[in-house]
N, C-alpha and C positions, 0 to 999 in steps of 0.2 A: 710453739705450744709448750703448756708447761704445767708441771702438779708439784706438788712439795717437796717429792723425790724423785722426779724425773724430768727432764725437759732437754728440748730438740731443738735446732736452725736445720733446715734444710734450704741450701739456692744452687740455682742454676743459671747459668750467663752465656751470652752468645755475641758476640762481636765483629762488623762484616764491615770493613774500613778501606773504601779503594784509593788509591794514592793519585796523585797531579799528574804522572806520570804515567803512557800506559805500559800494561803490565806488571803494574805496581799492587799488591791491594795484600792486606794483612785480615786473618779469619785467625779469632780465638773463642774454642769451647770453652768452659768451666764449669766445676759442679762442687759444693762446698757442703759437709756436712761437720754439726758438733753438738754432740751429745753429751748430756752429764747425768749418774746418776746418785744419789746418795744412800745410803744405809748404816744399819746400825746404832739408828736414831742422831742419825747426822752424824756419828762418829766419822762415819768412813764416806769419802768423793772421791768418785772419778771421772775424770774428763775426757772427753774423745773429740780429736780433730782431725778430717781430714780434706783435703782441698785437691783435684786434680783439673789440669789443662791442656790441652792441647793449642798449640798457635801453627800456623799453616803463612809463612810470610814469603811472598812472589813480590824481586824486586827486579828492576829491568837495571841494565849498564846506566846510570846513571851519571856518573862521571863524563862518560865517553857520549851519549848521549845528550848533551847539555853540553860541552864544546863544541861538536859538532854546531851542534842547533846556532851556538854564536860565532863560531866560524863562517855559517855557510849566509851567501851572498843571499839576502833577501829577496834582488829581484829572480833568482831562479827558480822554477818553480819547482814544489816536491815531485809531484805527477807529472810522468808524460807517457801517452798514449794510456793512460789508469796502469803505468808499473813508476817505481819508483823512481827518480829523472838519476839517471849516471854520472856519477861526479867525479875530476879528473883528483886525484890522490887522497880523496876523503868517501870519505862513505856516508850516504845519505840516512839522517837519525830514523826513518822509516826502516830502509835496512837493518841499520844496527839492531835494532828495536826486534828484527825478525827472528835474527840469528844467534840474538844470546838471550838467555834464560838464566834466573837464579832463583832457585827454590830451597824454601828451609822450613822443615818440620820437626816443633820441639813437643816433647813430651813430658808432662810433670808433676812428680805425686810429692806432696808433702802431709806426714800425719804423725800426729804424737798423743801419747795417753798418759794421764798423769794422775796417777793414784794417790790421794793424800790418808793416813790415820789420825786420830789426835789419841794415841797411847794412854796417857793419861790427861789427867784438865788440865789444861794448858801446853802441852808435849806432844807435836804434831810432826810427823814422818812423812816428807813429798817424797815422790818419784817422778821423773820426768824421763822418759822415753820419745826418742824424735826421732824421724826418718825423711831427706832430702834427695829422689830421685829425679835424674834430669835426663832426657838423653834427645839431642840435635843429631839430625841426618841431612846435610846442605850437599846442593848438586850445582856446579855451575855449569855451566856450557853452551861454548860458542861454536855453531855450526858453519862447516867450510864455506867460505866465499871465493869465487874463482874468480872473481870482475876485479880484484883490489889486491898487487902485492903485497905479501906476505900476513895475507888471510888465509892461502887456500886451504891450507889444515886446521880444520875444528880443532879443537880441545875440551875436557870435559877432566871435572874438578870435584872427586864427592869425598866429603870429610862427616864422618860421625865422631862427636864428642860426646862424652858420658860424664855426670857427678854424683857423687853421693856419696850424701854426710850423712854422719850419723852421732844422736848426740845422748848421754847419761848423764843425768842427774840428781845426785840423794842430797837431800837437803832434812836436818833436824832443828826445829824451831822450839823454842823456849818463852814463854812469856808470862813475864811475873811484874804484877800491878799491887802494890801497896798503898793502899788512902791516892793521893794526887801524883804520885810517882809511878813511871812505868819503863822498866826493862824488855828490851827481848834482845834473847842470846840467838846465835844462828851459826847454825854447824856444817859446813856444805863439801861438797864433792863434785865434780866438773867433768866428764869426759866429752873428748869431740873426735871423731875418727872419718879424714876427709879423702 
């Protein structure tokens, strides 16, 4: 929606993705807003963005699961008596499948505002302000198996990772147009803090 000095995007997303593999399956929220408004008789804009996500990603042992699956003898069968058929020095990819878990939930805002002037005609002053927040919490974990040496101790694995950037920017623009010729001069400034 939009008027001469004002106008909006507003979305939202939703993403539900289950993988070949079970216990596989990736879920992403999203929600995305950007606004601009202007004043001063257009002298003065500023812009707003901001985008936040969440992702929610369950992946099963993979690796381990898929060797298995082509290691093991086809004519045996997964089931017996409806429990998973006991394999001599391997572990059956149903088992495996049972007793490890990896889960990962990411979090993430990105949003910046960039206020422009145009000072004088033609002499325009950006600003740009940005902000990059991330933060992952992953758990792995494999619960004990007593049927298979050197399973019988679980383990479990949780790692939170954090980023965030953050970014400045002054930027002074210049533009002088005489008859068919046209200059612009551009004066900037950069900061990024990671």
């Amino acid at each position: 929606a939009a008027n001469e000095q004002f106008s909006f995007f507003i979305s939202a997303g939703v993403e539900d993705q289950e993988g070949i593999l079970l216990n596989s399956q990736l879920r992403r929220y999203s929600g995305r807003v950007n606004l601009s408004q202007k004043a001063l008789n257009g002298r003065l804009s500023i812009d707003y963005n901001f985008t936040g996500a969440r992702t929610e990603n369950f992946r099963p042992d993979n690796q381990g699961i898929v060797v298995d699956m082509l290691q093991l003898n086809p004519t045996i069968p997964v089931f017996t008596n409806g429990q998973p058929t006991l394999l001599d020095d391997m572990l059956n990819p149903i088992v495996r499948n049972d007793i490890y878990s990896d889960e990962a939930d990411n979090s993430r805002i990105l949003a910046n505002i960039s206020p422009s002037l145009e000072i004088i005609k033609d002499l325009t002053y950006k600003l740009n302000l940005g902000v990059d927040y991330s933060t992952t919490n992953r758990d792995r974990q494999r619960e004990p198996y007593a049927l298979l040496e050197g399973l019988e101790l679980g383990a479990l694995n949780s790692t939170t990772t954090r980023n965030e950037n953050q970014l400045v920017e002054n930027t002074l623009t210049y533009k002088f147009e005489r008859g068919s010729q046209n200059l612009i001069f551009l004066l900037g400034h950069s900061y990024q803090k990671t």
